[in-house]
Structures are given as C-alpha cells and as structure tokens.
Backbone as CSV, one residue per row, in Angstrom:
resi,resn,N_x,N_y,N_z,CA_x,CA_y,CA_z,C_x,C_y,C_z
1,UNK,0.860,-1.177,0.000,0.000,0.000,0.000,0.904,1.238,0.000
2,UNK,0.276,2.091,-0.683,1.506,3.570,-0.728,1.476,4.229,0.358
3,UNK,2.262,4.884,0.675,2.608,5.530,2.227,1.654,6.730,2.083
4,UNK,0.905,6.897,0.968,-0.134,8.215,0.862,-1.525,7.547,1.358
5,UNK,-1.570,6.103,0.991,-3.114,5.453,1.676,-3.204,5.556,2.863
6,UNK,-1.995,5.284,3.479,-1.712,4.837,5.079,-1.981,6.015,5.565
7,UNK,-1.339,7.101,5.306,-1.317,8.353,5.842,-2.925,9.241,5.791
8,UNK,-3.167,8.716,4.724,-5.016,9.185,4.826,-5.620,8.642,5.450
9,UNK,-5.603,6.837,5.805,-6.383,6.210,6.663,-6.254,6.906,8.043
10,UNK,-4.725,7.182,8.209,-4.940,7.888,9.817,-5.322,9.041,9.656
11,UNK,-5.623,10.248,9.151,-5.740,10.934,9.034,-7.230,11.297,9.149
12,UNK,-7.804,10.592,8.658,-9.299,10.468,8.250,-9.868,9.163,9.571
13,UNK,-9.004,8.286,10.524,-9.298,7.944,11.358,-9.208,8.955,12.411
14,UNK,-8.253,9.652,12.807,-8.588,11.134,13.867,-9.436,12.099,13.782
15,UNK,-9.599,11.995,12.598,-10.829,13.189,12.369,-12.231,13.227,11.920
16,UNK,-12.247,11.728,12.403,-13.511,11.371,11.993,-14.586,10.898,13.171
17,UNK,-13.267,11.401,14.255,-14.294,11.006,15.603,-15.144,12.552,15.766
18,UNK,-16.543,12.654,16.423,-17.212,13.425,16.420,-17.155,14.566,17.224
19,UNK,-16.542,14.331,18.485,-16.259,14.772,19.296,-15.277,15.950,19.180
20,UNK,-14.616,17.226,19.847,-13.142,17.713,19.816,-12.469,16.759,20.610
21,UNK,-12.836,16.351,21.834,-11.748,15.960,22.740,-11.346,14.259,22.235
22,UNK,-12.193,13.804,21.619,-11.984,12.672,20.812,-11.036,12.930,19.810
23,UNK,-11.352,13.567,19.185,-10.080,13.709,17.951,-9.025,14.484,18.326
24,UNK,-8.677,15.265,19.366,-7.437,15.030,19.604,-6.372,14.309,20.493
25,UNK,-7.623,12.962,20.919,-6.739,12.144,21.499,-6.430,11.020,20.205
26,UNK,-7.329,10.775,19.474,-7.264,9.744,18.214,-5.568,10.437,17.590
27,UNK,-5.735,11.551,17.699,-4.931,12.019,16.548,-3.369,11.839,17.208
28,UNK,-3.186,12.278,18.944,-2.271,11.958,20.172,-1.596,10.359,20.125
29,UNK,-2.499,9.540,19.809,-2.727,8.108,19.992,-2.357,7.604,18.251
30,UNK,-2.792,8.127,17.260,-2.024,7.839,16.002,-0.815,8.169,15.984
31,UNK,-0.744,9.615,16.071,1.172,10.006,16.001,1.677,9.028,16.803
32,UNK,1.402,8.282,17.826,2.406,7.292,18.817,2.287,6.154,18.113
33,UNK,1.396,5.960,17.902,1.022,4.288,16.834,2.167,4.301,16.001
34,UNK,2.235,5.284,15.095,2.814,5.914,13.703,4.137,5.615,13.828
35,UNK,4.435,6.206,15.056,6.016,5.996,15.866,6.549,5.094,16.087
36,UNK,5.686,4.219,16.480,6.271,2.852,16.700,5.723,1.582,15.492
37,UNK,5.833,2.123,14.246,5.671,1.384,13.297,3.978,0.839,12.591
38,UNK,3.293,0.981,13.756,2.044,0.613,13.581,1.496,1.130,12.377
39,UNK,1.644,0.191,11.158,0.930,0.847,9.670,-0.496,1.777,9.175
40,UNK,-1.418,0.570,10.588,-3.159,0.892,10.071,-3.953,1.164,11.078
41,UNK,-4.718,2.147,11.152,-5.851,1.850,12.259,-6.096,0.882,12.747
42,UNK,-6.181,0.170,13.891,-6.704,-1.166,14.616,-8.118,-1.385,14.523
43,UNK,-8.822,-1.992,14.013,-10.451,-2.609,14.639,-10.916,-1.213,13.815
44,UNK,-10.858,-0.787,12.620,-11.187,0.162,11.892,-11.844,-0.510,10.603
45,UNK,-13.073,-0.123,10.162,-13.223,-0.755,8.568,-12.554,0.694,7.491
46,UNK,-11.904,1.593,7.835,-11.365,2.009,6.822,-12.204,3.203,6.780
47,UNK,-11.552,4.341,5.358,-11.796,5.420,5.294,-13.077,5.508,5.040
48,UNK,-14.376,6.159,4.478,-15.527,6.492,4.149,-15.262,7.242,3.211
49,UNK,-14.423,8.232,2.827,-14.244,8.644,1.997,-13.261,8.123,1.168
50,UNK,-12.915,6.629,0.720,-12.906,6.049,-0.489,-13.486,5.778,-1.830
C-alpha cells in the first residue's frame, strides 16, 4: 500500500471522531502508533471517503 493510503487512513481515522476531545486524542494516539511502526488503524473498517 503507498505511504499516501496509510497516511489518509490515519488521518481520516482522527478526524472522523465526532467529538473535539476525541479527535485530539485519536490524533495523540495515532502520532504514537505511527512511531512505533504501527501501519493501520486497529479494529477500523477504513476510510468512508474512499
């Protein structure tokens, strides 16, 4: 997968929670994922805007 899919899936997984204080922990909690190699959202079916 291209490092541009990956990067939209998280991208579009932080900001797709409804909440503010939700999405900036999603988004807190991706950058660390991200960091430590973690490719994909966990327990996610993926973007919606595909």
């Amino acid at each position: 997968m291209p490092i541009q899919a990956i990067l939209n899936e998280w991208i579009c997984w932080g900001t797709s929670a409804k909440k503010d204080e939700t999405r900036k922990r999603r988004i807190a909690v991706g950058l660390d994922k991200m960091r430590k190699g973690m490719r994909r959202p966990c327990c996610w079916p993926g973007c919606p805007h595909r």
